[in-house]
C-alpha positions, 0 to 999 in steps of 0.5 A: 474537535480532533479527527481521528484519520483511521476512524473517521477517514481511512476506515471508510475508504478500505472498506468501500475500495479496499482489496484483500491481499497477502504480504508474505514477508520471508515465512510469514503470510499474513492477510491485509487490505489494500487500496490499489493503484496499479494502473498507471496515471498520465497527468498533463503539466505544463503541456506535456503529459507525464506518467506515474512512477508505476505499480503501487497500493496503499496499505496502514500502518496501524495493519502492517503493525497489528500483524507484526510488520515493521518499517523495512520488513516489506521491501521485497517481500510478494504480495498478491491480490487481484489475482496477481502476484508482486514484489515490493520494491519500496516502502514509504511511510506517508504519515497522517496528521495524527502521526507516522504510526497512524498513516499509510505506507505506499507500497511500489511494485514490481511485477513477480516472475511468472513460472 
């Protein structure tokens, strides 16, 4: 037996704690769900605490592609959601047991200049 990851796995997470946002990538607005982590995370190793790397969502891969978005094209563009505007500074493709194509690319952020 298989497990499709976006059926049976992704497909319930985005749905319960997906947001809609748009990704403006040069002229072209498009519409995507997102799971957000822009609060930053404290972890204790070792008996120190570290935080997280900063801003940042989850997006698939499979949505980036059906709207035309390949690797790359992200970075720098703006995306909103939650009432809130960012540039993206980085995109790394996370993957999937069934394949780069198939995963999630974790989106980190920086906030947009207000004004």
């Amino acid at each position: 037996m298989s497990v499709d990851f976006n059926t049976d796995c992704y497909d319930p997470v985005y749905s319960v704690l997906g947001v809609p946002a748009t990704l403006t990538v040069a002229a072209t607005v498009v519409e995507l769900t997102v799971l957000d982590k822009t609060r930053r995370k404290t972890v204790a190793s070792g008996g120190a605490e570290v935080s997280s790397v900063g801003p940042g969502v989850k997006v698939r891969m499979l949505e980036l592609a059906a709207k035309g978005i390949t690797v790359g094209q992200w970075d720098g563009a703006l995306l909103t959601f939650n009432g809130r505007s960012w540039i993206v500074r980085k995109g790394d493709v996370l993957g999937s047991p069934n394949g780069e194509d198939l995963g999630q690319v974790w989106l980190l952020l920086k906030e947009a200049a207000v004004g």
